[in-house]
DRENBA-826306 format. One line per 4 residues: number of its first residue (from 1); for each residue y, x, z of N, C-alpha, C, O. Coordinates in Angstrom, 2 decimals, decimal comma, m for minus. Each point is the difference from the previous one (the first is absolute). Example, Ala and Ser with C-alpha at 12.3 -4.5 7.8 and 13.67 -1.06 7.14 Angstrom:
<recs>
1 = m5,69/13,19/7,80/1,19/m0,89/0,00/1,20/0,90/0,00/m0,02/1,04/0,66 | 1,07/m1,39/m1,38/1,19/0,82/0,06/1,09/m0,77/0,73/1,11/0,51/0,17
</recs>
This chain:
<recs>
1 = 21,15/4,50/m40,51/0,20/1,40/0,30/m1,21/0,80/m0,49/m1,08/m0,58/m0,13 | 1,20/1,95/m0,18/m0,80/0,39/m1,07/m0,58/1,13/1,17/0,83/0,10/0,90 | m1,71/0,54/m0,72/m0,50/0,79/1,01/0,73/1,64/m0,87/0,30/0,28/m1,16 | m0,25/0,51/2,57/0,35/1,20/m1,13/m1,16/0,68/0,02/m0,64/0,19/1,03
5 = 0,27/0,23/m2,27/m0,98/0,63/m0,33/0,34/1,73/m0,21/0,96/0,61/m0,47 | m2,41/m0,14/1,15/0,27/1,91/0,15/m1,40/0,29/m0,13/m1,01/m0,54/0,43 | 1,35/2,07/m1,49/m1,07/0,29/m0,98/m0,75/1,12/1,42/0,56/0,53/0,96 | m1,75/m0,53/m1,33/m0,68/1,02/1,05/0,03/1,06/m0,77/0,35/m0,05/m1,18
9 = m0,89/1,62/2,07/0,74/1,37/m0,03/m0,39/0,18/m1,31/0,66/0,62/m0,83 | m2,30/m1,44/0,52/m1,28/0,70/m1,33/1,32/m0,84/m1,24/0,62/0,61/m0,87 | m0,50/m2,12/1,16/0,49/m0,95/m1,11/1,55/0,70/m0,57/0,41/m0,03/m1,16 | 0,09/0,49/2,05/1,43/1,12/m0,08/m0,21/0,92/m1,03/0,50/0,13/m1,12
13 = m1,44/0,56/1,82/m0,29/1,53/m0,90/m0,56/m0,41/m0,88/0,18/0,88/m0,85 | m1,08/m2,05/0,18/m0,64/m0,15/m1,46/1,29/m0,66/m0,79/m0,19/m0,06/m1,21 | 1,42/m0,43/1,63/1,00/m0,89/m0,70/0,62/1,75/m0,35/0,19/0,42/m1,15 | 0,08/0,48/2,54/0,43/1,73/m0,41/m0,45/0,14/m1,44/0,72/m0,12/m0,99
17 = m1,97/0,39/1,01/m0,43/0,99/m0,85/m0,13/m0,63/m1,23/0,21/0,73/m0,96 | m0,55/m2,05/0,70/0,15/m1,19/m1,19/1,67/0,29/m0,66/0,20/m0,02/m1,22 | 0,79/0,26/2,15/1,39/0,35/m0,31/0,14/1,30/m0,58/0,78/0,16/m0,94 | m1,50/0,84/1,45/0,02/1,16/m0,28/m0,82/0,68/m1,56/0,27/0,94/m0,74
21 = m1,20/m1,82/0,75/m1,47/m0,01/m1,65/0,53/0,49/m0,87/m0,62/0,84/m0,64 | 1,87/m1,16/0,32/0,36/0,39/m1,17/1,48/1,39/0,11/0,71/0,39/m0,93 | m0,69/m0,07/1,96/0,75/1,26/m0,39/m0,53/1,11/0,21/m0,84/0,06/0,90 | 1,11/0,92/m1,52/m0,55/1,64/m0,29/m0,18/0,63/1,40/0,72/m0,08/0,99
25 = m2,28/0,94/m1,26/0,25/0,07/1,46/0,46/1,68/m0,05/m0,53/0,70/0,86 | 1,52/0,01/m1,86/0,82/0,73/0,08/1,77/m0,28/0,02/0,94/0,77/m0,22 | m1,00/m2,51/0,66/1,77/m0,42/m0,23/0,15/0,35/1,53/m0,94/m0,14/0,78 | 2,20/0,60/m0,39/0,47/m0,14/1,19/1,38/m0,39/0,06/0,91/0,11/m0,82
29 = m0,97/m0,65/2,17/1,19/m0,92/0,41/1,37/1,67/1,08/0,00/0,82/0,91 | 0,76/m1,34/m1,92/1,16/0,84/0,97/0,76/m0,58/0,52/0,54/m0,85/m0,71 | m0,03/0,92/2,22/1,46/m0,37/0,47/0,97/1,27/0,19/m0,37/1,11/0,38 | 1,47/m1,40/m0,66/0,93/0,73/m0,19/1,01/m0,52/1,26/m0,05/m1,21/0,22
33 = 0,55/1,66/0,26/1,36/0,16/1,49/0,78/1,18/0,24/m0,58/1,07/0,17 | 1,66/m1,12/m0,14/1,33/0,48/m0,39/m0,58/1,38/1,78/m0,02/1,21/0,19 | m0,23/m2,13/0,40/m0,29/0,84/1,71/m0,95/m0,21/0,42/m0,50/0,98/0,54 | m0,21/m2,05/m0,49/m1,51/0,09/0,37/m1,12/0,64/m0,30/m0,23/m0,42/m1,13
37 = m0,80/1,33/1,47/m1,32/0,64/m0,20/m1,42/m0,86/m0,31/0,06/m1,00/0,71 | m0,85/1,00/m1,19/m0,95/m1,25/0,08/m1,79/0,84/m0,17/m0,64/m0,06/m1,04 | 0,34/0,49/1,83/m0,96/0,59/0,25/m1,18/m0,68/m1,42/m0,07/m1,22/m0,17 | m0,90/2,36/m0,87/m0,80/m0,59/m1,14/m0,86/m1,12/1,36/m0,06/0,27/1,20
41 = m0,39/m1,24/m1,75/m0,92/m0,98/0,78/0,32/m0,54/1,01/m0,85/m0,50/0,74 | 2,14/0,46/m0,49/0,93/m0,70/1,70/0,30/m1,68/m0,93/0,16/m0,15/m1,21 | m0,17/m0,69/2,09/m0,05/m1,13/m0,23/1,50/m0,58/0,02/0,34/m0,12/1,17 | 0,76/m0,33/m2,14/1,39/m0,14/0,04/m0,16/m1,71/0,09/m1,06/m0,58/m0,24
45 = 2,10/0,02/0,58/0,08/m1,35/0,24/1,07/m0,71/m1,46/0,34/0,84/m0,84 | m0,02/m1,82/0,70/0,67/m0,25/m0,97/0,60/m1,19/0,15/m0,71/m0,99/m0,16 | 2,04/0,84/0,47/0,89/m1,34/0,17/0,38/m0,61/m1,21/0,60/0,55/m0,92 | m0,97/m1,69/0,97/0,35/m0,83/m1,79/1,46/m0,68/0,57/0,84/m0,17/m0,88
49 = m0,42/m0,23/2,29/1,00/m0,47/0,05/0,27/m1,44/0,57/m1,00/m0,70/0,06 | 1,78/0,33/0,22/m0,09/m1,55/0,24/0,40/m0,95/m1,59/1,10/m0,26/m0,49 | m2,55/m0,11/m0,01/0,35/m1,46/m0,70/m1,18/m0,45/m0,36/m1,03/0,47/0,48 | 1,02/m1,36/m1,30/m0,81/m1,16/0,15/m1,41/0,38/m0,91/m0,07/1,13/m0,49
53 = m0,67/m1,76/0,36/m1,27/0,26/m0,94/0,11/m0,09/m1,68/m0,66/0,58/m0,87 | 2,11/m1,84/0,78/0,01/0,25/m1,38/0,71/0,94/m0,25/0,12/0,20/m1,21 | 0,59/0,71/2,08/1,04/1,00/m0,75/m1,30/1,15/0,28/m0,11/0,93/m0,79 | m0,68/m1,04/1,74/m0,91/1,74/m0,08/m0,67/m0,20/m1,12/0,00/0,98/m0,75
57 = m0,84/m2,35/0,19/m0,87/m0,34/m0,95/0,83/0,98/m0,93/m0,36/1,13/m0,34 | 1,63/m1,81/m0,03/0,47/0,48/m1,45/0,30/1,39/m0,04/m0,35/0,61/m1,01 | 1,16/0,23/2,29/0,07/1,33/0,08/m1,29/1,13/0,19/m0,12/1,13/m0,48 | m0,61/m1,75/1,19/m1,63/0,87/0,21/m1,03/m0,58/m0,40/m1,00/0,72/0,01
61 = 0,84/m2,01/m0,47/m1,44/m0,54/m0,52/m0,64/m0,74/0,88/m0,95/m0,63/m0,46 | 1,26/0,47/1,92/m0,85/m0,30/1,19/0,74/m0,81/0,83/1,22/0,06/m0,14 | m1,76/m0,93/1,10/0,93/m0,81/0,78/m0,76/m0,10/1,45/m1,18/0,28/0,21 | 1,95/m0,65/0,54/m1,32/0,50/2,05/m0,26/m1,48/0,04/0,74/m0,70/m0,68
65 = m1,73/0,09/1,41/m0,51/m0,88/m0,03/0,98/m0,54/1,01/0,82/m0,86/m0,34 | m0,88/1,39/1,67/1,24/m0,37/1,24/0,87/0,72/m0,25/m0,18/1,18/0,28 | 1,46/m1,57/m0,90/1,44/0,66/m0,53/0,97/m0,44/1,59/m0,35/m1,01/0,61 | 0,88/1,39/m0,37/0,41/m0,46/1,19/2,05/m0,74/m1,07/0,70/m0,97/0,28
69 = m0,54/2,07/m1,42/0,99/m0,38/m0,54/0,27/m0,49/m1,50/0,76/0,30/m0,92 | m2,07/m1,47/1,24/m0,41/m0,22/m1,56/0,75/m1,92/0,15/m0,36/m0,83/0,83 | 1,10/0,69/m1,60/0,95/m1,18/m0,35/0,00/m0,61/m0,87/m0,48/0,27/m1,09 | 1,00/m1,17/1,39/0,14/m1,14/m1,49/1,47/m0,37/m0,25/0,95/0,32/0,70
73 = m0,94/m0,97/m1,71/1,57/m0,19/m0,33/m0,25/m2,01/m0,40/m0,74/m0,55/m0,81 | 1,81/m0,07/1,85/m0,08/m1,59/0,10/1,25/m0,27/m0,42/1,05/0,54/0,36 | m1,26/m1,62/m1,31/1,62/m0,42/m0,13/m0,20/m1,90/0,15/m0,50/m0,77/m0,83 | 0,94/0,54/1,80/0,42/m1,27/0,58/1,16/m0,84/m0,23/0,90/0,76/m0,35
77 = m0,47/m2,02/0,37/0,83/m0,77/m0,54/m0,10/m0,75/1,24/m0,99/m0,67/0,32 | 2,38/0,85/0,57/0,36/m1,38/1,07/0,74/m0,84/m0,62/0,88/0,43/m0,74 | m1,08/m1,93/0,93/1,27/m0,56/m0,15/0,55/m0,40/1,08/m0,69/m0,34/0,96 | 2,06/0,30/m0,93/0,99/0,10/1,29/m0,21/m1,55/0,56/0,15/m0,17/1,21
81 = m0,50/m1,05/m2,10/m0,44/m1,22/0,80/m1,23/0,09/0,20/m0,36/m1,09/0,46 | m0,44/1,74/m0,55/m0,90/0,09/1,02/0,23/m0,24/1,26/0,78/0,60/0,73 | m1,52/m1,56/m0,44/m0,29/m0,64/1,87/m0,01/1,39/1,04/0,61/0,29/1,03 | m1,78/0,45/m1,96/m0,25/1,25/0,92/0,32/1,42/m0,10/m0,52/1,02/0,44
85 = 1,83/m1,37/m1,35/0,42/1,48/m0,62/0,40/0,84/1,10/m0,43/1,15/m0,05 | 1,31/m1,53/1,23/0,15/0,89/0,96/m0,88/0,57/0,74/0,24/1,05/0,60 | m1,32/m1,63/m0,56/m0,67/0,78/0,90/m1,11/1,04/m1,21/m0,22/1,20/0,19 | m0,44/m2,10/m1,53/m0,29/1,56/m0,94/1,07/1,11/m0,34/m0,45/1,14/m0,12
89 = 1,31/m1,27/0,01/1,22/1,13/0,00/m0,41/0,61/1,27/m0,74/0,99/m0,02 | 1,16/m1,49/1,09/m0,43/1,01/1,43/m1,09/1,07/m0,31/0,07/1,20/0,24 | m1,47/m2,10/m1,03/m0,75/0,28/0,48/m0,52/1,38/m0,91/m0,56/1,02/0,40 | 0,92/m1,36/m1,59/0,14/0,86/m1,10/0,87/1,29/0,64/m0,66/1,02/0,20
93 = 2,16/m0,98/0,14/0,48/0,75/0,54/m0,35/1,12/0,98/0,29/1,20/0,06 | m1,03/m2,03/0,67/m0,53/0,56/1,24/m1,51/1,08/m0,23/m0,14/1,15/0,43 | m0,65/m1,79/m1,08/m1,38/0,75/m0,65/0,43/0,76/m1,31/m0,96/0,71/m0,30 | 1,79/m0,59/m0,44/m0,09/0,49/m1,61/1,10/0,76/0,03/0,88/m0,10/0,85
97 = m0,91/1,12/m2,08/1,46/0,41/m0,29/0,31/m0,72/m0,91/m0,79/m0,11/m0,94 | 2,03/m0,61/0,92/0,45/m1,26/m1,29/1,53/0,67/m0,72/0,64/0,92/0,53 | m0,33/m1,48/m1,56/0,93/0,29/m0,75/0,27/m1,87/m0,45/m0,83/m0,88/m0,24 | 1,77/0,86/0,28/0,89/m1,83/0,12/1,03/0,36/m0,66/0,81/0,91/0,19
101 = m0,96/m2,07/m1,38/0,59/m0,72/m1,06/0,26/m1,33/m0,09/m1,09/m0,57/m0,08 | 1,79/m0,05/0,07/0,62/m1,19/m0,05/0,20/m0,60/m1,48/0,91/0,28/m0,78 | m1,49/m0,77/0,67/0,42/m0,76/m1,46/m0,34/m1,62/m0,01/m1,17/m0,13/0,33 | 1,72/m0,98/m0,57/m0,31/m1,13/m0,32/m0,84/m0,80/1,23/m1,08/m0,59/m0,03
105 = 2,07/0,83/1,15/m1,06/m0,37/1,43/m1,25/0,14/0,24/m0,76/m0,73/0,64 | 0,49/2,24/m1,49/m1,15/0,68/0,45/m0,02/1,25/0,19/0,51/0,78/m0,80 | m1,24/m0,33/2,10/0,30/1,49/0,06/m1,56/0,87/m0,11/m1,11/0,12/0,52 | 1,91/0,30/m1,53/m1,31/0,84/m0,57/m0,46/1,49/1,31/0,81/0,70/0,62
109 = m2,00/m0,64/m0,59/m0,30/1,06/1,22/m0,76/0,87/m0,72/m0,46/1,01/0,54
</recs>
């Protein structure tokens, strides 16, 4: 288990402004909302959504260290004589979302 690691307020704000080095310091950022008001210098929040680190990586560049909805994709092979296939089926069933295929007395998960 990996400890979670958290940047202090100074190590934050030098990763800020290291991010910031290279843009103009006449560019400004606009949000636009159909009904909402957003006061110059009010602090807005920003929802990326529920998914995983490789889909934010590829859509925003960045991924959260604790993703709470960050996944993997397993593809498993039972065979049906398996001694202990009933109870990994259970068990698979029970913990995972599975998709079951049958082919050649094996069920693919």
């Amino acid at each position: 288990m990996s400890k979670e690691s958290k940047l202090s307020k100074e190590e934050a704000w030098r990763v800020w402004e290291l991010t910031l080095k290279n843009v103009p310091p006449e560019y400004e950022f606009q949000i636009k909302t159909s009904q909402d008001v957003y006061p110059k210098g009010s602090q807005v929040y920003i929802c990326y959504g529920r998914m995983s680190n490789r889909e934010m990586l590829k859509r925003y560049g960045f991924c959260l260290m604790n993703n709470k909805y960050n996944n993997i994709f397993i593809k498993l092979k039972l065979e049906l004589n398996d001694p202990d296939f009933k109870y990994r089926y259970y068990i698979l069933q029970k913990f995972f979302q599975t998709e079951i295929s049958s082919k050649d007395n094996v069920v693919s998960v």
